[in-house]
C-alpha positions, 0 to 999 in steps of 0.5 A, a space after each residue: 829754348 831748352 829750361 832747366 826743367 827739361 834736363 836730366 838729373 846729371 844735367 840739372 846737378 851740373 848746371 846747378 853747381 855754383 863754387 869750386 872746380 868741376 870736371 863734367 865728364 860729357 859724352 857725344 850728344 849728351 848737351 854738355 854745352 847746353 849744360 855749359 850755356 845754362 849754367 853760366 845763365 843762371 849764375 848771371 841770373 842770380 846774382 849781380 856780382 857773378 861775372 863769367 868767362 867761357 873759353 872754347 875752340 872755335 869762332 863756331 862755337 864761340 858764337 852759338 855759346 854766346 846766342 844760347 847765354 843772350 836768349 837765356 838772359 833776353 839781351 846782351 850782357 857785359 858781365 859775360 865774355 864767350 870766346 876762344 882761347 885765341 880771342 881772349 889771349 888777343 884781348 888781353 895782350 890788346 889792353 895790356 901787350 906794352 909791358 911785353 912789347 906788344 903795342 896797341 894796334 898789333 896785326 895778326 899774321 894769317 898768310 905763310 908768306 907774311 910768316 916766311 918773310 918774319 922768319 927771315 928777318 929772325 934768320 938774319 940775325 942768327 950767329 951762325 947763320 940759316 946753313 942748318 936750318 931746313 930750306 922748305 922755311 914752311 917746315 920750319 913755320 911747322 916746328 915753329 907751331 909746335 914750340 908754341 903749342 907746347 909752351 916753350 919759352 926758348 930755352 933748353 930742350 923741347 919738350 916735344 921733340 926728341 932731339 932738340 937741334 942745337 939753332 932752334 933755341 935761338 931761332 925761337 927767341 929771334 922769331 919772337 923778338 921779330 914778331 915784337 919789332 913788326 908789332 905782328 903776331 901770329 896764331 900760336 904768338 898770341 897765346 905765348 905773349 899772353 902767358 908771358 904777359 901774365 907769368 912776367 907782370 904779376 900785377 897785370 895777371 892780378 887785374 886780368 883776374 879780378 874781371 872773372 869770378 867763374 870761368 868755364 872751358 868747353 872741349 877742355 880734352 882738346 887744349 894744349 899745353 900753352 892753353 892750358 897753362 893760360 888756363 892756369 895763369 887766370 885761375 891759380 887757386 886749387 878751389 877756384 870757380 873753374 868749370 870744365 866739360 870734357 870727353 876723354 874718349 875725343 882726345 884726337 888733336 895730339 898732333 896740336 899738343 892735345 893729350 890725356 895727360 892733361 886730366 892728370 893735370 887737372 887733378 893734380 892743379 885743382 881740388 876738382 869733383 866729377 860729374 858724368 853725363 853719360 845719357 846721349 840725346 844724338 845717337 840711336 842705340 844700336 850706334 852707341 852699342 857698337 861705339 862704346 865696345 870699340 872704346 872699350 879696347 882704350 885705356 880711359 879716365 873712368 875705365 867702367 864709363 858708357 855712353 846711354 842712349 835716349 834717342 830712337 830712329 825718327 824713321 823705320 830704315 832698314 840698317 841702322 848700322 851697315 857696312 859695304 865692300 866694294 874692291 876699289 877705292 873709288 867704288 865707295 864713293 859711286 856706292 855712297 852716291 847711288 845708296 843715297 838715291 836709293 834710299 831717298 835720303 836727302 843730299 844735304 843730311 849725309 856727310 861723307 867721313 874720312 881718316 885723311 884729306 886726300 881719302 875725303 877729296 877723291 870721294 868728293 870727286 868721285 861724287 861730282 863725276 857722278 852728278 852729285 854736289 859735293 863739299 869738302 870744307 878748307 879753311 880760308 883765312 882771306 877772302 879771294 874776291 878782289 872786291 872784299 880783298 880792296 874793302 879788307 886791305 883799305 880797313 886794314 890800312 885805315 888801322 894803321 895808316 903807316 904799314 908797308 905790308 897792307 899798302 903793298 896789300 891793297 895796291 896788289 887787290 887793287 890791281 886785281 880789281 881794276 887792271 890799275 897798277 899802283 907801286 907802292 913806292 910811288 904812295 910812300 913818296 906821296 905819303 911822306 907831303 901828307 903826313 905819312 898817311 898811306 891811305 890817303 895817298 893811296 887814295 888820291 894816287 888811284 883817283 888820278 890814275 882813274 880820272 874820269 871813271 866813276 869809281 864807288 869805291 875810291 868814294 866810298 873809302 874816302 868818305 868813311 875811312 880817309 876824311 873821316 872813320 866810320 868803319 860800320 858805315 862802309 862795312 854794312 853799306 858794302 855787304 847789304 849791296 854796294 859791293 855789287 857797283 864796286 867793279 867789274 868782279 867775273 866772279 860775281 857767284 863766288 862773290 855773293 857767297 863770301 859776302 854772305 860769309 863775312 855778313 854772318 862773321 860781322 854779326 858774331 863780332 857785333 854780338 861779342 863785342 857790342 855795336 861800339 868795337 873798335 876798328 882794330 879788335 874789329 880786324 882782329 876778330 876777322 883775322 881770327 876767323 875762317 872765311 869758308 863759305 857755309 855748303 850748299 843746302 843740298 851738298 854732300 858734305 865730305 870731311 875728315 874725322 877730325 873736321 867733323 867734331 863737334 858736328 852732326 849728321 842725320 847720315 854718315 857714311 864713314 868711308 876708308 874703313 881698312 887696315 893701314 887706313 883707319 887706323 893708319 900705318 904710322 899708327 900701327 907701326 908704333 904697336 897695338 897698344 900704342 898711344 897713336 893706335 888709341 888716338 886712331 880707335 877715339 878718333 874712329 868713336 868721334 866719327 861714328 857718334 857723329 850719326 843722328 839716324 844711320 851710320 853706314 862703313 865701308 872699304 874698298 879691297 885695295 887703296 892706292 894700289 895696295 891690297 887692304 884687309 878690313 879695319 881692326 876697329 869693324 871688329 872691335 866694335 862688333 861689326 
């Protein structure tokens, strides 16, 4: 556990700070969360009336903040709350939802085809009608997304389109008011309803307030407008105690509403003073030489800021930084592939890095075809063993006893499970002599189909969630093992790793909220969370350049690294000095300071069957 007597100067003045707004202006390696972490430790520490909320990006992220302040402080604390953005807005509209319609218990949409079927609900009702609206309804879930991310209340022009179509207004207020009706809400409806919440109830944003008298935001580059206006609506003040860590040069989520505008933001909202911790502990010189001349070409909040290395090589390779030309695409990967074995690096420390999903799955393949084991990480919001689906649809049931959607769920997991198909229809009209409870009419309904058969999980479900609601009982009892005698599962791998998944996803939630969280903040925590199993220890991992932020690697091989791919074509057609072609040169700096050891470029001489010339960003950073 790092003290505070291991930090430098710039640390310690930052970990330090007590009252007023601060911006620290982090680059990549330079333990701007370590500060973050600290920092909230001691003003716990210090003082019994500090209570402190941290706001970040990702469950990851979340988690490790959360274990760092609890090891400081020796234990769990409830004067603490270390989350994300979407977590917090769930919390909030949890406690105080009704006076916007949301009503305890609400069920978060993770599925498009659950999104698709609120959207035609809202399309019903249109006055004129869907002949205007795209037919792909997926696209229009897109728009959807964009609307939320960029806060839009429903009204007038949007912000980020440059024409607004003339239904979309409409179409917005009647998809909102859709998600209020289902009491269902989706990623980008939390933080809508939440800031509606606090902007319409004065009262309620008063109370929200006075829980948090320091608050702290991580990654503060990547938030879009509605988080930042969340930001705002929880803390007004121009002095408040709002801490903020931040890298203008790793803005690379402008597609998500992300954008450098939001520091001018900052300044003008707050009364903020700048610390910088320029000193890198990841990257070895000769990679923070070559990234800080290729962000040099952007423009930058602080034009004369550089990253300073503190870190050499932990071995003597030959090439710190390389760069490779092969003539076909799918030659950079059997070069990966043998320069791996060559070298004698381990499999599991290199990390295969790519502009786009396809550049990153093909090298994936071409890795498999050459015997190696390769991961190409995709989010999953459900898990896909029938087993799990049973035990997550019959929590889910459980809930909210009265829910059409999950009984459809779980009668359709069920019949995944066990080849026993039960209709829906038939549990509806059993419900209706039990007191509309569809879980234990579901229940009994599959007892009589099986009679005979010793089904453990018809059991288990009965005992823990229908005769009674012991939902950490049937949670741990299934994940230490009894999964195993729920049915004939063929993917019995595959399902030993999701389990594995939810096991370390159910010890986060348990850490963030205590023992005693209820059923429903329990499903929504797992609603909030990808359930992508963690690579294989010797896997090759393969990842786009804006999946590997926040990550490192002991090796990179940073592939695609040609004109028209990285940067892209659509970048480079807006111009050179674009503000697409700047977010291309961050996101290519994001990838290269992802190198704790060797940081090895290449390119093919021809992608997809067009000639390519090298990447302006090999010589803008000295290569």
């Amino acid at each position: 556990m790092i003290a505070l007597g291991d930090l430098n100067a710039n640390q310690r003045r930052a970990v330090d700070w007590n009252d007023g707004p601060l911006l620290v202006l982090a680059g990549p390696g330079s333990g701007k969360t370590v500060v973050l972490t600290l920092r909230v430790a001691r003003l716990l520490e210090e003082s019994e009336n500090v209570s402190a909320l941290a706001l970040t990006f990702t469950n990851k992220a979340a988690a490790e903040m959360r274990d760092r302040v609890n090891r400081r402080l020796g234990g769990h604390t409830d004067r603490a709350l270390l989350c994300t953005f979407h977590a917090f807005a769930a919390d909030v509209l949890g406690q105080h939802g009704g006076h916007v319609g949301i009503r305890p218990g609400f069920h978060l949409l993770t599925q498009d085809e659950d999104r698709i079927a609120i959207l035609e609900d809202a399309v019903r009702d249109l006055p004129h009608g869907d002949a205007a609206l795209p037919a792909d309804r997926k696209n229009v879930l897109q728009l959807i997304d964009r609307l939320f991310a960029e806060s839009y209340v429903g009204e007038g022009p949007s912000a980020s389109l440059a024409s607004t179509p003339q239904w979309l207004p409409s179409l917005f207020q009647q998809y909102c008011g859709a998600l209020v009706d289902a009491n269902r809400l989706d990623f980008g409806s939390l933080l809508h309803f939440a800031n509606r919440l606090l902007r319409e109830k004065p009262a309620v944003a008063r109370v929200v307030r006075l829980g948090w008298t320091h608050i702290c935001v991580d990654e503060f580059q990547d938030t879009n407008r509605a988080q930042y206006d969340l930001l705002r609506l929880i803390a007004p003040g121009r002095h408040h105690n709002l801490f903020v860590v931040a890298d203008d040069d790793q803005i690379i989520y402008q597609w998500n509403g992300a954008s450098p505008k939001r520091f001018d933001d900052l300044r003008l909202d707050y009364e903020v003073d700048t610390i910088q911790l320029p000193e890198s502990y990841r990257c070895p010189p000769e990679i923070v030489r070559h990234a800080n001349r290729l962000i040099g070409h952007n423009t930058r909040l602080i034009a004369t800021r550089k990253t300073v290395s503190l870190r050499e090589p932990q071995a003597p390779y030959a090439g710190v930084v390389r760069h490779e030309v092969v003539h076909y695409q799918n030659q950079e990967a059997e070069f990966v592939g043998r320069d791996i074995q060559e070298r004698g690096l381990v499999p599991g420390e290199c990390a295969v890095l790519g502009r786009t999903n396809r550049l990153v799955q093909l090298a994936a393949e071409g890795l498999q075809l050459a015997g190696h084991e390769a991961f190409v990480p995709q989010r999953k919001s459900e898990f896909d063993s029938p087993i799990l689906g049973v035990l997550v649809e019959a929590l889910r049931l459980a809930n909210s006893r009265h829910d059409r959607v999950v009984l459809r769920r779980i009668c359709t997991r069920w019949e995944r499970l066990t080849g026993f198909v039960i209709e829906p229809h038939a549990v509806g009209a059993a419900a209706a002599l039990a007191g509309g409870d569809f879980l234990r009419a579901w229940v009994e309904l599959a007892e009589a189909a099986e009679a005979g058969r010793d089904r453990a999980p018809l059991k288990r479900i009965r005992t823990d969630l229908v005769d009674g609601l012991n939902f950490p009982e049937i949670v741990n009892v299934v994940l230490d093992g009894e999964w195993q005698s729920w049915g004939d599962d063929d993917a019995a791998g595959p399902t030993a790793d999701e389990v594995e998944t939810w096991r370390a996803l159910h010890r986060d939630i348990v850490r963030e909220c205590g023992p005693r969280v209820t059923l429903n903040t329990y499903l929504q925590r797992l609603d909030l969370s990808s359930k992508t199993p963690p690579p294989a220890p010797n896997a090759i991992q393969c990842i786009t350049v804006h999946r590997a932020k926040g990550l490192q690697f002991r090796h990179v091989y940073l592939i695609g690294m040609a004109q028209e791919v990285f940067p892209s074509y659509r970048a480079l057609q807006r111009g050179p000095a674009s503000k697409e072609v700047e977010e291309e040169r961050r996101s290519c700096f994001v990838a290269i300071t992802r190198a704790q050891e060797t940081l090895t470029l290449t390119r093919a001489r021809e992608y997809y069957g067009y000639g390519k010339t090298a990447s302006q960003f090999l010589g803008e950073m000295g290569v």
